[in-house]
C-alpha positions as CSV (number, residue, x, y, z in Angstrom):
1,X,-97.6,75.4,-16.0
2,X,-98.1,79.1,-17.7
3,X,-96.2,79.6,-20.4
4,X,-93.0,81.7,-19.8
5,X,-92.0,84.7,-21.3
6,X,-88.0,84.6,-21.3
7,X,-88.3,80.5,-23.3
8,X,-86.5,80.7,-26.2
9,X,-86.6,78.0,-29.4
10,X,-83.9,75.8,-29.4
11,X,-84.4,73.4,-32.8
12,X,-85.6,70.2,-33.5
13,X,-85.1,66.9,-32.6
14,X,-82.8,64.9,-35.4
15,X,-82.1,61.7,-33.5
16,X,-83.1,59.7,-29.9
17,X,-80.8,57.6,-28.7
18,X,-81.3,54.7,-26.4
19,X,-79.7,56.3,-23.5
20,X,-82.6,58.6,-23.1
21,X,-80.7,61.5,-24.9
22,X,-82.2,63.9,-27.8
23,X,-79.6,65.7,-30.8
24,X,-81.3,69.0,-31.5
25,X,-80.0,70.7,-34.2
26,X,-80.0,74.4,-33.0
27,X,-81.1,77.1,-34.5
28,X,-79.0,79.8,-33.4
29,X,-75.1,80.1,-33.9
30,X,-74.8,81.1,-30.4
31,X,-73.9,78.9,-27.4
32,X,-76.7,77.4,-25.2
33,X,-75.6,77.6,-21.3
34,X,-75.0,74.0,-20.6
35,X,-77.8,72.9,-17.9
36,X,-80.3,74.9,-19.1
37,X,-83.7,73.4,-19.1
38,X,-85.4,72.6,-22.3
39,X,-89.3,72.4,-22.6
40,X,-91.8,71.4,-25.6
41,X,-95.8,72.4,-26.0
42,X,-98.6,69.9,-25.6
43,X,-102.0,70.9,-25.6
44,X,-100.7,74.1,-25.9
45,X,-98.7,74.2,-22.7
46,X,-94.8,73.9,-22.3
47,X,-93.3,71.3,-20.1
48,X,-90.4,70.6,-19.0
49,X,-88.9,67.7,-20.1
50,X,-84.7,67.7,-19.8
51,X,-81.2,70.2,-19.9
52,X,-78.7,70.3,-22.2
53,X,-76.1,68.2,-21.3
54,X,-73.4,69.1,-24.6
55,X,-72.9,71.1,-27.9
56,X,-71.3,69.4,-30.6
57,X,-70.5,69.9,-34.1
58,X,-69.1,72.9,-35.8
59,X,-69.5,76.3,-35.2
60,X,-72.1,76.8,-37.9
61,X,-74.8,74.3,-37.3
62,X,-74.2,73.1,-33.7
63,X,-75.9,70.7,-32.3
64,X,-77.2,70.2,-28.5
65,X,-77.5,67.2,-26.6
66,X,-80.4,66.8,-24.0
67,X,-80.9,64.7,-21.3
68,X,-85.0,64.1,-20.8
69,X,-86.2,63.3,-17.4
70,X,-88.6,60.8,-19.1
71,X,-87.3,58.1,-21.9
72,X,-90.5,57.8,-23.4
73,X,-90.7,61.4,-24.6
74,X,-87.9,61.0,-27.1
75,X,-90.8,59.6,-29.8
76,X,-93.1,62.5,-29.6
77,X,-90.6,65.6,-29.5
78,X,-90.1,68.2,-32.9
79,X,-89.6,71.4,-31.9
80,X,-88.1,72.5,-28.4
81,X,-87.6,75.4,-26.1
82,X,-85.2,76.3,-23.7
83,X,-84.8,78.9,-20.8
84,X,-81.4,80.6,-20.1
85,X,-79.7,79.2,-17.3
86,X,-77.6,81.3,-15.0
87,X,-75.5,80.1,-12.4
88,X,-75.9,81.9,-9.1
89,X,-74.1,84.6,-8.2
90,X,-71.2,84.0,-5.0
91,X,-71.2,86.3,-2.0
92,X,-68.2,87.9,-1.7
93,X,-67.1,89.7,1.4
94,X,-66.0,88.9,5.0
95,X,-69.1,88.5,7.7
96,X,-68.8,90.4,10.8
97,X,-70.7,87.8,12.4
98,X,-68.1,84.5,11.4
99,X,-65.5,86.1,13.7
């Protein structure tokens, strides 16, 4: 995978949990869109390795849960990247054609 432009750092892993589940303590005060995908380097390339399930804690220092794909990754994680996550846009409108 080449390494995207628009990935952004998201923090670094304080705790794994058994449930396959990272806390990141976030570097930014701003809201991550829930679902976006998260992604470390190795070797220097990123991978993808979960989304962000859930941001807790106070407004200041919040935290974000992530789901990995793969349990075993949980040991070897520090610092994390995520992209933006949009949810597509609806068509609006009547078709002609549906008549």
């Amino acid at each position: 995978m080449r390494v995207k432009k628009n990935l952004k750092p998201l923090g670094r892993v304080v705790r794994s949990t058994i449930g396959g589940q990272v806390v990141v303590a976030m570097e930014r005060e701003k809201p991550v869109p829930l679902g976006s995908k998260v992604y470390f380097e190795r070797e220097g390339r990123m991978r993808e390795i979960g989304k962000v399930v859930d941001i807790i804690g106070n407004v200041k220092n919040p935290y974000a849960i992530v789901r990995l794909a793969d349990k075993d990754l949980a040991e070897e994680l520090e610092e994390l990247y995520f992209e933006f996550w949009r949810p597509p846009r609806r068509r609006s409108g009547w078709k002609s054609s549906r008549r």
